[in-house]
mmCIF file as Biopython writes it, N, C-alpha, C and O atoms, coordinates in Angstrom:
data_model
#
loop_
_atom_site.group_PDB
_atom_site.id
_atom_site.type_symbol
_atom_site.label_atom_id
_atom_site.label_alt_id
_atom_site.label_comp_id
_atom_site.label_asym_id
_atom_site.label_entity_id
_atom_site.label_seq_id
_atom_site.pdbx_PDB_ins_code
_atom_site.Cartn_x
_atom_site.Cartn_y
_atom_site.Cartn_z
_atom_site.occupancy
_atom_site.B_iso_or_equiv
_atom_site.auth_seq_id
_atom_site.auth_asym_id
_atom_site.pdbx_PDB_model_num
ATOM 1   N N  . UNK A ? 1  ? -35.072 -5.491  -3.366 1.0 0.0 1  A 1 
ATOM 2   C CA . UNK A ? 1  ? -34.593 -5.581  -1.996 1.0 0.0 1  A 1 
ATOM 3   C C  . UNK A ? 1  ? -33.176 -6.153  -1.987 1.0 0.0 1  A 1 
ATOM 4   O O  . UNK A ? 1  ? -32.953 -7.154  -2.667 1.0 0.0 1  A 1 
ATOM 5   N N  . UNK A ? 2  ? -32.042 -5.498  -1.147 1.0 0.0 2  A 1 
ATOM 6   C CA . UNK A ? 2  ? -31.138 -6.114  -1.166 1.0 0.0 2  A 1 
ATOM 7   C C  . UNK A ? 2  ? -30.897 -7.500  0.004  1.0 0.0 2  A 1 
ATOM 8   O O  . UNK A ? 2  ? -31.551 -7.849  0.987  1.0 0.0 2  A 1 
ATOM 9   N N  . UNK A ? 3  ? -29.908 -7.939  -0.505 1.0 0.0 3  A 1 
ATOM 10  C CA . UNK A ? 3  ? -29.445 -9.350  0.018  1.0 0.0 3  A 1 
ATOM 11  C C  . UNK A ? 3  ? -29.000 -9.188  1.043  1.0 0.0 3  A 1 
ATOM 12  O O  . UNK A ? 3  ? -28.012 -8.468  1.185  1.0 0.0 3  A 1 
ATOM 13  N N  . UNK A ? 4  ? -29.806 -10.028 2.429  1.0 0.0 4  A 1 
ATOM 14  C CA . UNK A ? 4  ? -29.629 -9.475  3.393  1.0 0.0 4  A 1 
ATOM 15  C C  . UNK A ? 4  ? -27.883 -9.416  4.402  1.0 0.0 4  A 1 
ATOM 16  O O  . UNK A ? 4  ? -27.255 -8.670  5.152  1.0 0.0 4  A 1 
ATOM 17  N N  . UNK A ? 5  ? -27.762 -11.019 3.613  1.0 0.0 5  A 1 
ATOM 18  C CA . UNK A ? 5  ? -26.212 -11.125 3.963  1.0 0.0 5  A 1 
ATOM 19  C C  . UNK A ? 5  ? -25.314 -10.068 3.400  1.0 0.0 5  A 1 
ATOM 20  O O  . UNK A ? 5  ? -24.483 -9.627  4.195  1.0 0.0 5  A 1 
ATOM 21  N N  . UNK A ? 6  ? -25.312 -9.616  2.294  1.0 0.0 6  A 1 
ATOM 22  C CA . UNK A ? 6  ? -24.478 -8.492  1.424  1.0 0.0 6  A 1 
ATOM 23  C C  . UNK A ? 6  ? -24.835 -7.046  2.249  1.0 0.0 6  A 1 
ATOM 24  O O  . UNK A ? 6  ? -24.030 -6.114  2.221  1.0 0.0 6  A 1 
ATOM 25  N N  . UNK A ? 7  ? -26.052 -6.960  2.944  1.0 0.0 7  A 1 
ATOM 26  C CA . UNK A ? 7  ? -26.337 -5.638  4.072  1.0 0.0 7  A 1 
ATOM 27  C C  . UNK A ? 7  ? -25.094 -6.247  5.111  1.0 0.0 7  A 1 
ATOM 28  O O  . UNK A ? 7  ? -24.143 -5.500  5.337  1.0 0.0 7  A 1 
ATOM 29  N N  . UNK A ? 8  ? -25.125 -7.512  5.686  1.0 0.0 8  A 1 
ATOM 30  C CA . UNK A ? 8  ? -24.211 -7.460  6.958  1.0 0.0 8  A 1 
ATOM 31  C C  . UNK A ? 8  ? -22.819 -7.322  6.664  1.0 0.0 8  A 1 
ATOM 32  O O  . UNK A ? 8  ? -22.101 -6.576  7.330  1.0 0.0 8  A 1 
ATOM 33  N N  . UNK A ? 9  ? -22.333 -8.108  5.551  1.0 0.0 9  A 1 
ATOM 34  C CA . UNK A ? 9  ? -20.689 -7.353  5.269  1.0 0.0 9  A 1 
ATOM 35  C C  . UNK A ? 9  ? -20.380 -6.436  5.231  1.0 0.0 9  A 1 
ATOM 36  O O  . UNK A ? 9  ? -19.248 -6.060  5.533  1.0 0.0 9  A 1 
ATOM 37  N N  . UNK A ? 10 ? -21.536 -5.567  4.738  1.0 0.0 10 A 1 
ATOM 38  C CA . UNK A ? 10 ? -21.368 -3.935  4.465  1.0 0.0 10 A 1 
ATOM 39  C C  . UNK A ? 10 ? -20.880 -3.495  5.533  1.0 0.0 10 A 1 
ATOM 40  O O  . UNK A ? 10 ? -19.709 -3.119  5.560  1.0 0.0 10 A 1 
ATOM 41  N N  . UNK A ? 11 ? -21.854 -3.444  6.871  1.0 0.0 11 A 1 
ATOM 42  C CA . UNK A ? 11 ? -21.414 -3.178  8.306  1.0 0.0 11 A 1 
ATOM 43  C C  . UNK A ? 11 ? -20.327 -3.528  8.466  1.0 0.0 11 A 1 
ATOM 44  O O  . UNK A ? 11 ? -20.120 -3.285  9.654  1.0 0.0 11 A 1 
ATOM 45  N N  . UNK A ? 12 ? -19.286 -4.035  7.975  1.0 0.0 12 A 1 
ATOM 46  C CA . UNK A ? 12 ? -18.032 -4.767  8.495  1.0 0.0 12 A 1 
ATOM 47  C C  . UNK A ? 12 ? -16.560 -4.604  7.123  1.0 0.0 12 A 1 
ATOM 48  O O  . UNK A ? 12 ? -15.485 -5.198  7.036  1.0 0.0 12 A 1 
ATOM 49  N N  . UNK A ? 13 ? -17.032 -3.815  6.483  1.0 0.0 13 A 1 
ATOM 50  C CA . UNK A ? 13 ? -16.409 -3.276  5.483  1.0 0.0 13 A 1 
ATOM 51  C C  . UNK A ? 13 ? -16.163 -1.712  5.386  1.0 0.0 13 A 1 
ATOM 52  O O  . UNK A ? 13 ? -16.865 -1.019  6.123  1.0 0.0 13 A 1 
ATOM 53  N N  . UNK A ? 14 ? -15.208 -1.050  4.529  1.0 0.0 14 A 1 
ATOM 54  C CA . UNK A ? 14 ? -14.270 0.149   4.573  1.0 0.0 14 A 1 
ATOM 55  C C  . UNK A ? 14 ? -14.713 0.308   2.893  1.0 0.0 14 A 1 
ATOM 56  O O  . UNK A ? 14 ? -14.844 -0.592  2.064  1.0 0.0 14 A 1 
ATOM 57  N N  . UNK A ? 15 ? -14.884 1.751   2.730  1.0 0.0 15 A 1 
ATOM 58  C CA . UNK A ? 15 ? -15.026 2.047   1.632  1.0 0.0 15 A 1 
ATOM 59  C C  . UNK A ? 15 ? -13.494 2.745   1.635  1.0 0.0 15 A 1 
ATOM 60  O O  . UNK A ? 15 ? -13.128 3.660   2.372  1.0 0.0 15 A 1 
ATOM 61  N N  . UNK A ? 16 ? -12.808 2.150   0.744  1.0 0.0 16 A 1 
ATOM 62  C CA . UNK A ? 16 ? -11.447 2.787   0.230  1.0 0.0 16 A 1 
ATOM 63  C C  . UNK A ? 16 ? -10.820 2.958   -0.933 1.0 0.0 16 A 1 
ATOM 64  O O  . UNK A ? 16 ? -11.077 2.201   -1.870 1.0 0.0 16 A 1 
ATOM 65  N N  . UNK A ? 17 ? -10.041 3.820   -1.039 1.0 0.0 17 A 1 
ATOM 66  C CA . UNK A ? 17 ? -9.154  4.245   -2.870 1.0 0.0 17 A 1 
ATOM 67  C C  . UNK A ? 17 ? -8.037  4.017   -2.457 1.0 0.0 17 A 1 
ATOM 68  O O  . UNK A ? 17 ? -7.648  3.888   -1.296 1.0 0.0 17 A 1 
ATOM 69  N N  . UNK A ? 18 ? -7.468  3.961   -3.447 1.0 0.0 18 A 1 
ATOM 70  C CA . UNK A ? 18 ? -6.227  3.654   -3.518 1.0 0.0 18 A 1 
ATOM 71  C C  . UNK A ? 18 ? -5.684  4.070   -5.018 1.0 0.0 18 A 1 
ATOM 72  O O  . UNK A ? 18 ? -6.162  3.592   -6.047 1.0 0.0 18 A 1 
ATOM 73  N N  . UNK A ? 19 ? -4.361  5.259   -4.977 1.0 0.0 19 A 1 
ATOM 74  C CA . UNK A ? 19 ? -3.631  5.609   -5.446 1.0 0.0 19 A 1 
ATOM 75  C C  . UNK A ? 19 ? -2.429  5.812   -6.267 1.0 0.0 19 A 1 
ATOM 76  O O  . UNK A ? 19 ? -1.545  6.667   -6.312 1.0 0.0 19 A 1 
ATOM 77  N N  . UNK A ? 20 ? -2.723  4.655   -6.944 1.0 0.0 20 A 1 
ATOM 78  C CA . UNK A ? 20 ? -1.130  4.235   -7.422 1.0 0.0 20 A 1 
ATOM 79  C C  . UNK A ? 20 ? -0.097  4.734   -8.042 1.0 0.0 20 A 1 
ATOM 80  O O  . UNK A ? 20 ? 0.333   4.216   -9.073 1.0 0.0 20 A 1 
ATOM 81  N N  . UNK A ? 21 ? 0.526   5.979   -7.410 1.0 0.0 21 A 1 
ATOM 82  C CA . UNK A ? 21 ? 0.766   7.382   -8.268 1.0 0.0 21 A 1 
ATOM 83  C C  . UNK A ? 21 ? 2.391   7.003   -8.856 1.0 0.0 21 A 1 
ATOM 84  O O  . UNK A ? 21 ? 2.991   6.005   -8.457 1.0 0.0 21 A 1 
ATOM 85  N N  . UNK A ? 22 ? 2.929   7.900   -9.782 1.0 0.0 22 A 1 
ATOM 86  C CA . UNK A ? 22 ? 4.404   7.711   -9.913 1.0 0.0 22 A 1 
ATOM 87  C C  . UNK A ? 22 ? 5.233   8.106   -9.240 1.0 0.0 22 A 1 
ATOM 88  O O  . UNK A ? 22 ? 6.377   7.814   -9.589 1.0 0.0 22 A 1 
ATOM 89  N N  . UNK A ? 23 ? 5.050   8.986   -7.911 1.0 0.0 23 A 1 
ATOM 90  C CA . UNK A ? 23 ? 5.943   9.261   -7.414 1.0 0.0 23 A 1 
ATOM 91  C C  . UNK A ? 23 ? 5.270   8.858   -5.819 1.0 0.0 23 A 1 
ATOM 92  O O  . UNK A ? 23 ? 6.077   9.023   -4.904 1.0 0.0 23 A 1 
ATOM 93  N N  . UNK A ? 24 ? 4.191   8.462   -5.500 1.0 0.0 24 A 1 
ATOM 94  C CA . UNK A ? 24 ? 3.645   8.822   -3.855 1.0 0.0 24 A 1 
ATOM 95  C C  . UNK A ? 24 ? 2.398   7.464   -4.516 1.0 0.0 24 A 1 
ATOM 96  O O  . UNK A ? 24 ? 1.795   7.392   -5.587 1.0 0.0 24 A 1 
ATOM 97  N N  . UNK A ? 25 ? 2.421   6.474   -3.196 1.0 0.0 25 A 1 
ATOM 98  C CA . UNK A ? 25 ? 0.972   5.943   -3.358 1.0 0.0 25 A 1 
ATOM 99  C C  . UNK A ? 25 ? 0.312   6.715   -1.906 1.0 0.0 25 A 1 
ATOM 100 O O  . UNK A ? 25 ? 0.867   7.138   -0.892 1.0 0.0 25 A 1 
ATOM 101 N N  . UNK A ? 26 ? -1.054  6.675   -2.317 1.0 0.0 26 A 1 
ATOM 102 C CA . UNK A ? 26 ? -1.915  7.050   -1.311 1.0 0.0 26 A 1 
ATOM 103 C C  . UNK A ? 26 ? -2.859  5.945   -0.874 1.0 0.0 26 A 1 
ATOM 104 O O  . UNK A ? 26 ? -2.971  4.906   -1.524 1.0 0.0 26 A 1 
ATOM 105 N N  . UNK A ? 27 ? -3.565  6.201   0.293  1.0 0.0 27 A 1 
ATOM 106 C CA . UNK A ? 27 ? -4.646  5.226   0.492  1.0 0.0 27 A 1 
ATOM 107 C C  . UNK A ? 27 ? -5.741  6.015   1.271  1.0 0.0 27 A 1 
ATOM 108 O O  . UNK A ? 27 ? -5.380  6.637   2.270  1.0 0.0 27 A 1 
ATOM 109 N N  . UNK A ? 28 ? -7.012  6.041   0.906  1.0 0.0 28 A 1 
ATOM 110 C CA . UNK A ? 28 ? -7.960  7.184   1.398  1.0 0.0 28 A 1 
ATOM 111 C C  . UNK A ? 28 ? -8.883  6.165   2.131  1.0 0.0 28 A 1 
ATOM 112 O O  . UNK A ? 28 ? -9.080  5.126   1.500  1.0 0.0 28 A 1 
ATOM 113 N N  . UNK A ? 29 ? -9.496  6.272   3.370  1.0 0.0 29 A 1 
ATOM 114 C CA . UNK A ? 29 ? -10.512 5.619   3.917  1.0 0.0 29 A 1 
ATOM 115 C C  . UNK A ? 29 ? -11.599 6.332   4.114  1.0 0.0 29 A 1 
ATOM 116 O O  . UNK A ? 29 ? -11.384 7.428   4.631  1.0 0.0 29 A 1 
ATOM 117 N N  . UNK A ? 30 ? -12.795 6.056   3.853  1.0 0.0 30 A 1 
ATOM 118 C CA . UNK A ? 30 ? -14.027 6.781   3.964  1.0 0.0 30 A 1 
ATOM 119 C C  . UNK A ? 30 ? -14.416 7.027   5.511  1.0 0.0 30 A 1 
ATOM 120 O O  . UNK A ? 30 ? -14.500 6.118   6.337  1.0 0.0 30 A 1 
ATOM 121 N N  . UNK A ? 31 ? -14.682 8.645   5.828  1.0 0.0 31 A 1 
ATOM 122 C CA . UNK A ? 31 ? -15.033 9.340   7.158  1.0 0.0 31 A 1 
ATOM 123 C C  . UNK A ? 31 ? -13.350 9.314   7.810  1.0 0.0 31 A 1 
ATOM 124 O O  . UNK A ? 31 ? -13.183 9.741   8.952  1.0 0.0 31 A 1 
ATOM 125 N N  . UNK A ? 32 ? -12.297 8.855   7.104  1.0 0.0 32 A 1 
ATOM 126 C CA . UNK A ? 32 ? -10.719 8.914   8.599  1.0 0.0 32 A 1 
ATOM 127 C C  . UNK A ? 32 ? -10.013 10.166  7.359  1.0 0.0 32 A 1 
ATOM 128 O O  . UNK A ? 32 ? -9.703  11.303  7.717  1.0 0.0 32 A 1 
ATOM 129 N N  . UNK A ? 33 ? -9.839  9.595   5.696  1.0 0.0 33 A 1 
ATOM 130 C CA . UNK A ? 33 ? -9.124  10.428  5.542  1.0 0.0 33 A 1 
ATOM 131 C C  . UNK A ? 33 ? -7.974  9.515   4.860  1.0 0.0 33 A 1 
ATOM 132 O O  . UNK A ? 33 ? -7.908  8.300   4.669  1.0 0.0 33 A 1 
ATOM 133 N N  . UNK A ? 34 ? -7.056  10.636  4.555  1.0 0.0 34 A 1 
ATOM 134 C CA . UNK A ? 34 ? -5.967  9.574   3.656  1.0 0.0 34 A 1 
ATOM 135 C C  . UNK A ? 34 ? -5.156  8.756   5.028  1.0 0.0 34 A 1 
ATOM 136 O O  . UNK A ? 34 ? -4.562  9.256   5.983  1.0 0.0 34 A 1 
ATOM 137 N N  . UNK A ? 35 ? -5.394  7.397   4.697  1.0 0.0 35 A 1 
ATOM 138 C CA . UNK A ? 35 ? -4.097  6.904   6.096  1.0 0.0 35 A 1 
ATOM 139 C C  . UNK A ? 35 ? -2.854  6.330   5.831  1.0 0.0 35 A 1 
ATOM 140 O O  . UNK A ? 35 ? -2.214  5.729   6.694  1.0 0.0 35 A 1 
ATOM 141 N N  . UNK A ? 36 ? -2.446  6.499   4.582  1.0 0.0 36 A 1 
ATOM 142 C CA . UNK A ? 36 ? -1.222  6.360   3.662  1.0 0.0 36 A 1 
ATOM 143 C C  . UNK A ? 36 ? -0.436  7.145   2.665  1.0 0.0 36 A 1 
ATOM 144 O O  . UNK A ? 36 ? -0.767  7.297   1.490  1.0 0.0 36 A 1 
ATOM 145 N N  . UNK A ? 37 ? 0.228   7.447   3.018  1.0 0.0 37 A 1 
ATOM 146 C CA . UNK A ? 37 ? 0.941   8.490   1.763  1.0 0.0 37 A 1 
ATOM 147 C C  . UNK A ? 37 ? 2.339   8.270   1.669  1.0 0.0 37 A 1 
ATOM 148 O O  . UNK A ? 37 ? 3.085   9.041   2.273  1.0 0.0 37 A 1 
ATOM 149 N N  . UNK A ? 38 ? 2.728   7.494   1.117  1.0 0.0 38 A 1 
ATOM 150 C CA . UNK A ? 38 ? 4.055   6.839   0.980  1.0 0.0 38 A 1 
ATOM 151 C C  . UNK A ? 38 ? 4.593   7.182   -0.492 1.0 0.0 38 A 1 
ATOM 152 O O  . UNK A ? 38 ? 3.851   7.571   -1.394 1.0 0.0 38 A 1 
ATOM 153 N N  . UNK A ? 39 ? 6.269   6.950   -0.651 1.0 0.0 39 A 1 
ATOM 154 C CA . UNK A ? 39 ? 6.770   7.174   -1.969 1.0 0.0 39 A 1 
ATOM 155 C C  . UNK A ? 39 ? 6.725   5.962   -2.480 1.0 0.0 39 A 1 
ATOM 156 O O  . UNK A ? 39 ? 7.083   4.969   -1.847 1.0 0.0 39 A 1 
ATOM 157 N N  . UNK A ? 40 ? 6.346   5.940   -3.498 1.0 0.0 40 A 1 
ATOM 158 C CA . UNK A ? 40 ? 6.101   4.372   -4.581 1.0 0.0 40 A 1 
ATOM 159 C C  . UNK A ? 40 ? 7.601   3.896   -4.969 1.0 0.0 40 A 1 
ATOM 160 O O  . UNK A ? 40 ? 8.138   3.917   -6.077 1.0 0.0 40 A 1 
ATOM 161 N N  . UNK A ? 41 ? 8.202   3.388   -3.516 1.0 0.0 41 A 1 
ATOM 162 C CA . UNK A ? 41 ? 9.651   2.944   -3.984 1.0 0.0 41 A 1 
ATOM 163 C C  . UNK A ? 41 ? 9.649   1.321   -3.226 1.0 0.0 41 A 1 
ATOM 164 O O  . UNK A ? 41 ? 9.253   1.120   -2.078 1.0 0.0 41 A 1 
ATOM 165 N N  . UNK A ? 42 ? 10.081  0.462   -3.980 1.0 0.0 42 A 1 
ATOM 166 C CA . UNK A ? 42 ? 10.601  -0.853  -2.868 1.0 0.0 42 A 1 
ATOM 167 C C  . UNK A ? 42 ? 11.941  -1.166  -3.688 1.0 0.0 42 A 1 
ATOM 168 O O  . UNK A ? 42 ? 12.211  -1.485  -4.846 1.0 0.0 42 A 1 
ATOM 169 N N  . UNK A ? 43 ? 12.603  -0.929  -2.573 1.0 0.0 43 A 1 
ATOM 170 C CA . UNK A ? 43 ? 14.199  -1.608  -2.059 1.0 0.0 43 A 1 
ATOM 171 C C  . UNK A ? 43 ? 14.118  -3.351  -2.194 1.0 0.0 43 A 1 
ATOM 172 O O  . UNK A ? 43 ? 13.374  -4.009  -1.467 1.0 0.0 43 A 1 
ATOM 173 N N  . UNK A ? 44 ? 15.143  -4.062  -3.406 1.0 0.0 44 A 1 
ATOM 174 C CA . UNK A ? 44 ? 14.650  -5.115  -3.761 1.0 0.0 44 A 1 
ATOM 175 C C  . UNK A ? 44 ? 16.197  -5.769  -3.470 1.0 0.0 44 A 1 
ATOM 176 O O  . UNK A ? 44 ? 17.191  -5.469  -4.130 1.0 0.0 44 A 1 
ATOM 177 N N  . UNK A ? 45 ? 16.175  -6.718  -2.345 1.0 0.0 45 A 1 
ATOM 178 C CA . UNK A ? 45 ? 18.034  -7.729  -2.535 1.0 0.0 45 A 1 
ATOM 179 C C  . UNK A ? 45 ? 17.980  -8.646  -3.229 1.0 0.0 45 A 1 
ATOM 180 O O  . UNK A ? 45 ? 17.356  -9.695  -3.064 1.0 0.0 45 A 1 
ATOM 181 N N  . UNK A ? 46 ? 18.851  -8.218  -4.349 1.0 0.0 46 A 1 
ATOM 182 C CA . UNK A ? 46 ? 18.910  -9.178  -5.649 1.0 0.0 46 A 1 
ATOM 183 C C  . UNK A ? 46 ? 20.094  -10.280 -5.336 1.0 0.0 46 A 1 
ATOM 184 O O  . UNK A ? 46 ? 20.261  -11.197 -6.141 1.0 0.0 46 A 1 
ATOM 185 N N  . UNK A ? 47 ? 21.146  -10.153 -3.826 1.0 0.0 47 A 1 
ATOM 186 C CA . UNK A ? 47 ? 21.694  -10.646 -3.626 1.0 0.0 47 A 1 
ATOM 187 C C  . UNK A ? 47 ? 21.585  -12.350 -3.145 1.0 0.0 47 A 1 
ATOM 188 O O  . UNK A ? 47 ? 22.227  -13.370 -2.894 1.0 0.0 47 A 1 
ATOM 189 N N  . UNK A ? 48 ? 20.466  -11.842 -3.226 1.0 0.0 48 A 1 
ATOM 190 C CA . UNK A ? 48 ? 19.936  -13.384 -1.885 1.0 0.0 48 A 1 
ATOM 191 C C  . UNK A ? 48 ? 19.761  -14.643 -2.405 1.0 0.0 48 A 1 
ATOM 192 O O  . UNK A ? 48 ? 18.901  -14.780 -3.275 1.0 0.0 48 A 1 
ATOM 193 N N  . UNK A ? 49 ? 20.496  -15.722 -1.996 1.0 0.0 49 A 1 
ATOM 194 C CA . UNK A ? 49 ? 20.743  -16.541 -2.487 1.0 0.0 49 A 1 
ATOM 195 C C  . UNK A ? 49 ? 19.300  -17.540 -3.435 1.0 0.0 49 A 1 
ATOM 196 O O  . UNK A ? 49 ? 19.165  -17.987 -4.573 1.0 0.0 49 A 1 
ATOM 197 N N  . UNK A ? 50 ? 18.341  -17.502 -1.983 1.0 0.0 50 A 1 
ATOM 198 C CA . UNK A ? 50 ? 16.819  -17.716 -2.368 1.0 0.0 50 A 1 
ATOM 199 C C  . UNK A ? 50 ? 15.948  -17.306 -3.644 1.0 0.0 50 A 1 
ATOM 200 O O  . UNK A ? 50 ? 15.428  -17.996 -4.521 1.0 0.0 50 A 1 
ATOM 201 N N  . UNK A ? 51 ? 15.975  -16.211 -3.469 1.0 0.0 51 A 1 
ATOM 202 C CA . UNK A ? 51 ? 15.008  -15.285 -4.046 1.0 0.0 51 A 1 
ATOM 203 C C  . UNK A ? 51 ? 15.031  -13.919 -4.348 1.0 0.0 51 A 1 
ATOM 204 O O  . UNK A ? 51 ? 15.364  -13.283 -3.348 1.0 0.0 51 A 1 
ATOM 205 N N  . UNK A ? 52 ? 14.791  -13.140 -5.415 1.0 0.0 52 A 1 
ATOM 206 C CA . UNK A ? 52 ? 14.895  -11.482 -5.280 1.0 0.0 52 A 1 
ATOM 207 C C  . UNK A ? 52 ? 14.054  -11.565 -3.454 1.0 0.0 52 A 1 
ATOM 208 O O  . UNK A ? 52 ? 13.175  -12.336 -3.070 1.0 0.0 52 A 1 
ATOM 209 N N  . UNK A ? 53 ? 14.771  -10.447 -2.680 1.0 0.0 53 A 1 
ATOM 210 C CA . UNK A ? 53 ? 13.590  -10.388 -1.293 1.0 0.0 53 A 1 
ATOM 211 C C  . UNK A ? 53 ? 13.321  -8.974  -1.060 1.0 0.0 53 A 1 
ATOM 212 O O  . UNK A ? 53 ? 14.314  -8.296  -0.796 1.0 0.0 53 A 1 
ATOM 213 N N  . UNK A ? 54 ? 12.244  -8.412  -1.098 1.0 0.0 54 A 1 
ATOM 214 C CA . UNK A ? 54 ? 12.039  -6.864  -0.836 1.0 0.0 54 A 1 
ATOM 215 C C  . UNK A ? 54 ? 13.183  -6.626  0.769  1.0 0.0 54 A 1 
ATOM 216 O O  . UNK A ? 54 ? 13.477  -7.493  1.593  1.0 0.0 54 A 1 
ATOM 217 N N  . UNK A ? 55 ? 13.349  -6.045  0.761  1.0 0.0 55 A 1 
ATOM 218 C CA . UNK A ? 55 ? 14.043  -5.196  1.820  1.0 0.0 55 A 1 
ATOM 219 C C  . UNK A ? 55 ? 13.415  -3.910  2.887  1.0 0.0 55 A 1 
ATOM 220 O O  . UNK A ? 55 ? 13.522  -3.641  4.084  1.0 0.0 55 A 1 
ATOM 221 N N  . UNK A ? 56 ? 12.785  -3.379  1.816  1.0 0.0 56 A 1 
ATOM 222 C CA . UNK A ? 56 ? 11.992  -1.823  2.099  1.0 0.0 56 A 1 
ATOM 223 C C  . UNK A ? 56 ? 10.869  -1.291  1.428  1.0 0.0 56 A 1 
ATOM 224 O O  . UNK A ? 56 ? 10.755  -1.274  0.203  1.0 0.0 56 A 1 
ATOM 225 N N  . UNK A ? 57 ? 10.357  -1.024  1.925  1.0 0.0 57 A 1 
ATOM 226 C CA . UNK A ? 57 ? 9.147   -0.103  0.758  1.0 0.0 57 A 1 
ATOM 227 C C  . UNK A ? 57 ? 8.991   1.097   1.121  1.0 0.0 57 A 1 
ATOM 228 O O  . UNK A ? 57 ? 9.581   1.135   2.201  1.0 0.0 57 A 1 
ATOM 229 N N  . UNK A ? 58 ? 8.489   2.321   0.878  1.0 0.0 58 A 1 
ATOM 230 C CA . UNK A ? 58 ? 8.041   3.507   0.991  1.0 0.0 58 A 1 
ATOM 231 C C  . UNK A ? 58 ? 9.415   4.532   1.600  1.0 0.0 58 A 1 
ATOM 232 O O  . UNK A ? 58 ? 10.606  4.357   1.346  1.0 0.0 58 A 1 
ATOM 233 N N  . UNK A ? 59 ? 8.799   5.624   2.470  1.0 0.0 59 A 1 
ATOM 234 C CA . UNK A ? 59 ? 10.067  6.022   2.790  1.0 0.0 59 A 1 
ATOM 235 C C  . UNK A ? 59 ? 11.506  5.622   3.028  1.0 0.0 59 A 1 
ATOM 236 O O  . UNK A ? 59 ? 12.557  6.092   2.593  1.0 0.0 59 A 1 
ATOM 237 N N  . UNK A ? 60 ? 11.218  4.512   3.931  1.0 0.0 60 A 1 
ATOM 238 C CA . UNK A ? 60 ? 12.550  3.700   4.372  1.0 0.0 60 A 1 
ATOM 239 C C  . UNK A ? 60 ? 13.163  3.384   2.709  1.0 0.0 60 A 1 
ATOM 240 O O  . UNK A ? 60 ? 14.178  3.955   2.308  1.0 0.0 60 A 1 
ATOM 241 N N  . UNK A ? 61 ? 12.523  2.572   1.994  1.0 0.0 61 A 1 
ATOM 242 C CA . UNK A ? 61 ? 13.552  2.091   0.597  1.0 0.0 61 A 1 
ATOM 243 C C  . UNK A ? 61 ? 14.137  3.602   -0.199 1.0 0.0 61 A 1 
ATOM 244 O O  . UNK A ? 61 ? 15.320  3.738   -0.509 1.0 0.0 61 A 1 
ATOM 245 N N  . UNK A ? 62 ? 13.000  4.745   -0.471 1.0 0.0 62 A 1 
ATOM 246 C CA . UNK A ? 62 ? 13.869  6.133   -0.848 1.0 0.0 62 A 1 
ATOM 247 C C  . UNK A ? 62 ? 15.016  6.168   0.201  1.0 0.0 62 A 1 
ATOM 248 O O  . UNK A ? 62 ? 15.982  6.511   -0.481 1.0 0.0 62 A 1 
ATOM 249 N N  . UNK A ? 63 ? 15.227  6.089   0.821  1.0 0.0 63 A 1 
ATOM 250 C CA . UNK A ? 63 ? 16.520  6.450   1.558  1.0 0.0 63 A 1 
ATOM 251 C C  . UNK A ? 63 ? 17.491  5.752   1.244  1.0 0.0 63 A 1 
ATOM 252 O O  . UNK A ? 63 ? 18.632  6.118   1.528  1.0 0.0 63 A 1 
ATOM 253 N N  . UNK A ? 64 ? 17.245  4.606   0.597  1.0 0.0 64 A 1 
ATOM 254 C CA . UNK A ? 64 ? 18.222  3.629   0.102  1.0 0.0 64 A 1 
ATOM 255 C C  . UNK A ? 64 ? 18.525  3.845   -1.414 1.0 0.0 64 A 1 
ATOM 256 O O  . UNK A ? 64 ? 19.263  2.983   -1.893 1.0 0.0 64 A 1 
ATOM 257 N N  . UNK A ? 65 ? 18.074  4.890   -2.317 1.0 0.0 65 A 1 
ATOM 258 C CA . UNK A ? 65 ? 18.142  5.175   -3.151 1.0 0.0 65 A 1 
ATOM 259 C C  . UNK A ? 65 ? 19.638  5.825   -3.834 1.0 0.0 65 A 1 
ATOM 260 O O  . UNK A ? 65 ? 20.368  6.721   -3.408 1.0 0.0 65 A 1 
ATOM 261 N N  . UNK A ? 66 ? 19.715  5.174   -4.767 1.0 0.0 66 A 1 
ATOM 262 C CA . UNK A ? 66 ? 21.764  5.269   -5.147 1.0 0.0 66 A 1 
ATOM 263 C C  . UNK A ? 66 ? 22.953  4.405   -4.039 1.0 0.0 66 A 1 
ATOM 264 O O  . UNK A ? 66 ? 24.148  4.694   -4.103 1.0 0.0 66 A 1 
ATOM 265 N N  . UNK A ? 67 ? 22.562  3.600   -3.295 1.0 0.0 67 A 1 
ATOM 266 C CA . UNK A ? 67 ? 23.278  2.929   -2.341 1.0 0.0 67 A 1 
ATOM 267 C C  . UNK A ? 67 ? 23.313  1.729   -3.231 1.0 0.0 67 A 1 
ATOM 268 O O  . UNK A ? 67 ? 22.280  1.345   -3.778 1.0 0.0 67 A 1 
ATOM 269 N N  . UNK A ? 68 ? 24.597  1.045   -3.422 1.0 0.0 68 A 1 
ATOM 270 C CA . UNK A ? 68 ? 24.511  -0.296  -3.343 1.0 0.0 68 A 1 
ATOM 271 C C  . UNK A ? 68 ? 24.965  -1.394  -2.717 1.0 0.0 68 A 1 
ATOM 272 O O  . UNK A ? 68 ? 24.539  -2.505  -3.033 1.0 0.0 68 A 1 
#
């Protein structure tokens, strides 16, 4: 018999994949479908006084691609 608490998270949980491709990540949710399909790029400012700081990820950072 399963654990009855581990039945109620279930109800309240997403069966999902995830894609970690070289050119595109994906993210698939069970019964919706893929709800992510992005290019596996992040835009990183190495300028910053702080810290490397992401800038961009996915489409938006490809667009920043060869810019400096």
């Amino acid at each position: 018999m399963n654990n009855p608490i581990d039945w109620l998270l279930g109800l309240f949980s997403l069966d999902i994949g995830i894609d970690l491709g070289t050119a595109n990540t994906l993210v698939h949710v069970k019964n919706r479908g893929i709800v992510i399909n992005e290019p596996s790029v992040v835009a990183i400012d190495i300028s910053s006084r702080r810290r490397n700081k992401v800038k961009a990820i996915g489409s938006e950072a490809k667009e920043m691609v060869g810019r400096t």
